[in-house]
C-alpha positions, -999 to +999 in steps of 0.1 A: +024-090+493+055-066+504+043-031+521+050-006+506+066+021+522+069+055+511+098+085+518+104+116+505+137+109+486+153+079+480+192+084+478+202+051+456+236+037+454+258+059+475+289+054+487+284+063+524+306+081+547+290+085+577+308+110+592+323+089+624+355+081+609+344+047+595+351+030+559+331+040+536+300+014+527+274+014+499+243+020+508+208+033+498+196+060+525+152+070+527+147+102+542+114+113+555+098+142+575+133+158+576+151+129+593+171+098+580+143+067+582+159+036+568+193+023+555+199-007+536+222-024+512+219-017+473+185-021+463+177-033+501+150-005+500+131-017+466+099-021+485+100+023+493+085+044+471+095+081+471+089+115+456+122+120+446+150+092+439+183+107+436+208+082+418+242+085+435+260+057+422+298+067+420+291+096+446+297+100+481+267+105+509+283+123+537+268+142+570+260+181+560+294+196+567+292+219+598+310+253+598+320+256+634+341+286+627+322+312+609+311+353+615+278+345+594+261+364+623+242+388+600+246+373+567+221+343+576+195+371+578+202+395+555+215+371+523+199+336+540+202+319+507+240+313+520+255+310+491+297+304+506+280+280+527+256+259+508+277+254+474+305+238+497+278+213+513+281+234+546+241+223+562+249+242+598+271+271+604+283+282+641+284+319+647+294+344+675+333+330+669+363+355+681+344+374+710+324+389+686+284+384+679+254+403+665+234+397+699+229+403+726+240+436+714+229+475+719+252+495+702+262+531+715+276+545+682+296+522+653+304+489+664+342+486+679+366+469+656+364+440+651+327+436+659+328+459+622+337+426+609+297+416+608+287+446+595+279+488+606+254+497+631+222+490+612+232+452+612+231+450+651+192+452+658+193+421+684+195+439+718+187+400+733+196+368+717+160+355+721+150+386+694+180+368+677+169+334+678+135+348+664+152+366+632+171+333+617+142+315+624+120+342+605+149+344+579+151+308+575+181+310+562+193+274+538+213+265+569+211+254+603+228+281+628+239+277+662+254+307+683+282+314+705+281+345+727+310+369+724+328+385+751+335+412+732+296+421+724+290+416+761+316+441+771+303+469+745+273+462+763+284+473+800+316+492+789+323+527+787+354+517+772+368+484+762+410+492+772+403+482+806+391+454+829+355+455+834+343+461+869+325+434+892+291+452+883+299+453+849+304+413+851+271+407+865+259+425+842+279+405+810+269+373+832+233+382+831+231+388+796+250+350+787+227+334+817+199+351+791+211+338+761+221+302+776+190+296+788+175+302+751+197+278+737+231+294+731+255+266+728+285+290+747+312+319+754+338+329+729+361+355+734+390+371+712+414+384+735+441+394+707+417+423+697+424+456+718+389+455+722+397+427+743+432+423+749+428+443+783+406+421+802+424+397+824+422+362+827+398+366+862+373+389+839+371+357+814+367+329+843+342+348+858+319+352+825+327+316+816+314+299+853+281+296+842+286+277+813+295+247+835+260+243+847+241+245+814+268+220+797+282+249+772+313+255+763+342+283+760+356+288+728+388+312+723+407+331+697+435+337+723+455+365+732+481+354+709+491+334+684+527+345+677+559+340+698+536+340+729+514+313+722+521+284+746+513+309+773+481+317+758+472+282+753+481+282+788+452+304+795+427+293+779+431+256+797+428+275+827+395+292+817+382+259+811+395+242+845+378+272+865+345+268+848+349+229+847+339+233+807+353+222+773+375+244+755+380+252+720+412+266+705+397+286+673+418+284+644+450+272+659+481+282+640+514+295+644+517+326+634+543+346+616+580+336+607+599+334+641+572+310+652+571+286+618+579+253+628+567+252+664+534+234+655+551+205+670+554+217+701+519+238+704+503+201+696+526+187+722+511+210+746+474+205+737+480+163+739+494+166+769+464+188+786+437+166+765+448+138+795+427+159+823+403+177+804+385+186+771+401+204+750+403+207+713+407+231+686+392+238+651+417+252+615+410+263+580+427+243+556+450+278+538+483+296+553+470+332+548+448+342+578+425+373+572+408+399+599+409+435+604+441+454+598+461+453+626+493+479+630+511+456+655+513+427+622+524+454+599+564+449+607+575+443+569+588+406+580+555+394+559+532+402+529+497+418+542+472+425+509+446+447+515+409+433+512+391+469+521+394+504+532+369+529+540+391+559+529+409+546+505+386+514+486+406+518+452+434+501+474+417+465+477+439+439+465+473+456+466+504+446+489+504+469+519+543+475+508+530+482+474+507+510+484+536+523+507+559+529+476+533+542+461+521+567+486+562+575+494+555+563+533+566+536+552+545+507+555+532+516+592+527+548+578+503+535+549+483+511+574+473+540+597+461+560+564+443+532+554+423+521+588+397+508+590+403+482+569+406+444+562+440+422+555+450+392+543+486+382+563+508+354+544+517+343+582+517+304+580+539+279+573+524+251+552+541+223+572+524+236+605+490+240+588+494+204+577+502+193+614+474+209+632+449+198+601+461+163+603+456+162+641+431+141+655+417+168+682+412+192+646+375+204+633+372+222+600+361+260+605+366+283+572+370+317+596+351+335+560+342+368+564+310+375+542+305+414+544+347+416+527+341+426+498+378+408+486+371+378+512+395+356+518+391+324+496+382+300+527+350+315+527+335+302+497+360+271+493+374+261+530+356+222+531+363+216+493+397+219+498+404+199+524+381+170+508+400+177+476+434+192+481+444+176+512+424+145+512+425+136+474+457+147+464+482+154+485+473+119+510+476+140+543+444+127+554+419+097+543+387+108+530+365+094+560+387+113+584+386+147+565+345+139+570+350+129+605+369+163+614+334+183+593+307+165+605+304+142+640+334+157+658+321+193+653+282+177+662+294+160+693+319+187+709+289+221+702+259+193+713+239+195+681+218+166+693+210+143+661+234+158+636+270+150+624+262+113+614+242+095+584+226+071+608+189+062+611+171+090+634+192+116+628+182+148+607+188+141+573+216+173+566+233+155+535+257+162+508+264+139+479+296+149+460+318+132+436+355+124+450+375+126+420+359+160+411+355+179+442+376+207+446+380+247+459+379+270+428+381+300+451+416+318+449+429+350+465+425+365+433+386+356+423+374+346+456+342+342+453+336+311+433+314+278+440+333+247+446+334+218+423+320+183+422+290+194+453+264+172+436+235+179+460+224+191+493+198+186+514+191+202+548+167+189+571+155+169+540+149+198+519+171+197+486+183+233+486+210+227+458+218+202+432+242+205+403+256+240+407+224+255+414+198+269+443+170+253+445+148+281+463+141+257+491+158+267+521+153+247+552+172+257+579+165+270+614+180+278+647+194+249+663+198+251+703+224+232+723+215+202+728+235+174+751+273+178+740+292+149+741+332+152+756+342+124+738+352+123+704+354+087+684+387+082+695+375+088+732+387+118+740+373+153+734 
C-alpha cells in the first residue's frame, strides 16, 4: 500500500520555468510549510494528498518575480497589501534603491529631495534599521522585503547640509550607522549621486562608507552621478567603488539618457563587459523609455517632453507637458519648473533601441524603479514584469520566455543573497506565480496608470496564496528577508 503523503497545495500540470534560464518542463510541484517539498512528472505526485490542488495545465509556474529596484520603503508598511507588486506576481521587493531609504533615519525638518520620494516626515519613524526590520515584520506586508541602506539617508543623518563632502567624523558616523544596519541583515549601500543631495560628495566619501560591506559579503548599488553625456565616466566610478571595497556592484537602472546620448548603449555595454572580466559587476533596467523621479531644473532644457506627475503648489497641473503649462502660464519652461517645485516628472529621455540592448543583456535584472506615494505614477510601477513577460518576451522576440524569468527571479536571488529564493527547485521557499503566456500583459499606461496586469493567475508567497484570478486573497505572507550568502556568479558564470 502507497504512503500517502500530504502538502498544502498541490500545483498540477504546470509548465515549469524554474527561473535559471532552463527550457521550460512540465511538472507537478507540492509545497508544504512554506517551502517547495517535491517535484515530479505529470501525475508523478498521485500518491500526495493536499488542501488545496491548483490545476495549471496550460499555465506557467515560475519563481515569485523579485523587484530589486523599488522605493516601496514605506508603502510595505503603510499599504502592505502591495497591491503594484502582488498583481504583477512580484513575491519580494528590494528597497533603499538611489541613496535613499526610510531607515536608519532621524529627520531634522522635511525630508531633502529626493528622500520626499517615500513620503513627508511622518513616514520616517525608523531612527535604526533594527526598529525597521521590526515594522515590516509587524506589517507583514504580502511580500518579502529586503533593504539597501542609502547614502543619502545616512548623510541627512550626520549633515548639517548635504552640498558638501561630509567630514572624516561625519563618515564614522554614516559608517556606524551601515556597520548597525549590516549586522541586522541589510543586504548593502546604495547611493544616488545625480541628486544635489548627493552630487557633492566625492568618490573618497563613497569608498570609505562602502569598505565595510566587503567583510559582511554586501554589496554597493549606484544610481550614478550621471547618466547623460557623462556616463562612461560615471560608470568609471562606480567600478572603482567596488574595487576599493572588494564588493559587487550594481548599475541601477542603466540607460542612456537624453538625445545627444541615444545610440551609445553599445558602447556603455562595451564598457560594463569589459570590466565584468576582473570583477562583479552588473546592472538592473525597467522595461519603458520614459524615466520618472523628482523634477529636476538641470533636465528641463526643452530638447525633450517632461509631464508633470505632481506639484505641491500647483496639483491641478498633474498630467500636463511642462511646455504646455509654460504657454499657459506665458513663462519659459525653466521658468514654469521653478513655480512648480516640488514636484514629480516623467522625462521621455530614452531611445527604444538602447532600452532593448541593455534589457536583452545578459548582466540585466528587472527593477520597475515605481514610485508608490505619485499620485500619477509612472506605469512601471504597477506593470514593469508584465511587460517584459508579454511585450518583449511574447511579442516582439527580443528575449525567450525562460530568460525574461532568468533576469526576475535567480539572477536578482543570487547577486542580493536571498538564500533559498529565485528558483522552483525542491528546498527552496515556495514564492510562486502561475500565469498564462498568451495572456499576460501590462494594462498600465501613462494615461491610467494604475491598473493590474493581465493573465497573473495566482501567487503564492512563502506558500500562502495571496492572490488568484484578479483578486487579494487577504492572506499576506511576507516578512523581512536578511542577506543571506550572495553568490558572484550568475548562470552564465559571471556576476
Amino acid at each position: 500500500m502507497a504512503i500517502m503523503e500530504k502538502a498544502d497545495t498541490l500545483i498540477v500540470g504546470a509548465r515549469v520555468i524554474d527561473g535559471t534560464g532552463a527550457p521550460a518542463v512540465e511538472r507537478d510541484v507540492a509545497v508544504r510549510d512554506g517551502r517547495i517539498v517535491a517535484m515530479a512528472e505529470p501525475r508523478g505526485l498521485s500518491t500526495w494528498t493536499a488542501v488545496e490542488v491548483f490545476d495549471a495545465r496550460g499555465k506557467v509556474l515560475a519563481p515569485g518575480f523579485i523587484d530589486v529596484h523599488t522605493h516601496d520603503d514605506t508603502h510595505v508598511i503603510r499599504s502592505p497589501q502591495m497591491m503594484p507588486k502582488i498583481t504583477q506576481g512580484v513575491t519580494t521587493v528590494i528597497v533603499g534603491n538611489c541613496g535613499i531609504s526610510a531607515s536608519p533615519v532621524t529627520l531634522k525638518g522635511e525630508p531633502p529631495d529626493p528622500m520626499n520620494l517615500l513620503g513627508d516626515a511622518s513616514a520616517f519613524q525608523y531612527p535604526t534599521f533594527a526598529a525597521y526590520v521590526d515594522a515590516v515584520n509587524g506589517a507583514r506586508p504580502s511580500v518579502n522585503v529586503g533593504a539597501l541602506i542609502g547614502h543619502t539617508a545616512l548623510r541627512n543623518n550626520h549633515m548639517d547640509r548635504l552640498d558638501r563632502a561630509a567630514t572624516a567624523d561625519e563618515i564614522a558616523g554614516m559608517r556606524a550607522q551601515l556597520e548597525e544596519a549590516l549586522d541586522n541583515g541589510a543586504l548593502g549601500l546604495s547611493s544616488g549621486l545625480a541628486y544635489g543631495s548627493a552630487f557633492n560628495a566625492p568618490p573618497e566619501e563613497v569608498q570609505a562608507l562602502a569598505e565595510p560591506l566587503g567583510k559582511a559579503g554586501a554589496l554597493y548599488t549606484t544610481h550614478m552621478r550621471t547618466e547623460f553625456d557623462a556616463i562612461l565616466d560615471a560608470m568609471n566610478e562606480a567600478y572603482g567603488v567596488g574595487r576599493h571595497a572588494s564588493v559587487p556592484v550594481v548599475i541601477s537602472h542603466l540607460k542612456c539618457a537624453g538625445p545627444s546620448n541615444w545610440g551609445r548603449s553599445v558602447e556603455v555595454l562595451r564598457s560594463l563587459e569589459t570590466v565584468r572580466d576582473g570583477q562583479p559587476v552588473g546592472c538592473d533596467c525597467y522595461p519603458y523609455n520614459r524615466s520618472s523621479s523628482t523634477l529636476d531644473l538641470k533636465q528641463v532644457t526643452g530638447d525633450i517632453d517632461i509631464t508633470i506627475t505632481w506639484s505641491e503648489p500647483h496639483p491641478e497641473m498633474a498630467g500636463k507637458l511642462i511646455r504646455e503649462v509654460a504657454a499657459e502660464w506665458n513663462v519659459s519652461q525653466q521658468e514654469a519648473a521653478k513655480r512648480l517645485q516640488p514636484a514629480g516628472a516623467v522625462y521621455h529621455n530614452m531611445s527604444e533601441d538602447d532600452v532593448r540592448r541593455i534589457l536583452s543583456h545578459p548582466a540585466t535584472m528587472i527593477g520597475s524603479d515605481g514610485l508608490p506615494n505619485d499620485p500619477l505614477p509612472h506605469p512601471r510601477l504597477w506593470g514593469a514584469f508584465p511587460r517584459v513577460l508579454g511585450h518583449y518576451a511574447r511579442d516582439t522576440a527580443l528575449i525567450s520566455l525562460e530568460e525574461a524569468v532568468r533576469k526576475m527571479t535567480s539572477l536578482s536571488a543570487r547577486r542580493f543573497g536571498l538564500s533559498e529564493r529565485g528558483e522552483v527547485k525542491v528546498g527552496y521557499h515556495a514564492d510562486l506565480v502561475v500565469f498564462d503566456p498568451e495572456r499576460v500583459r501590462d494594462a498600465a499606461t501613462f494615461a491610467k496608470p494604475q491598473q493590474a496586469a493581465d493573465g497573473i493567475d495566482a501567487v503564492w508567497v512563502n506558500g500562502v496564496l495571496t492572490y488568484r484570478e484578479q483578486a487579494v486573497t487577504g492572506a499576506r505572507a511576507g516578512r523581512f528577508v536578511a542577506r543571506g550568502a550572495a553568490s558572484r556568479l550568475d548562470a552564465a558564470g559571471a556576476f
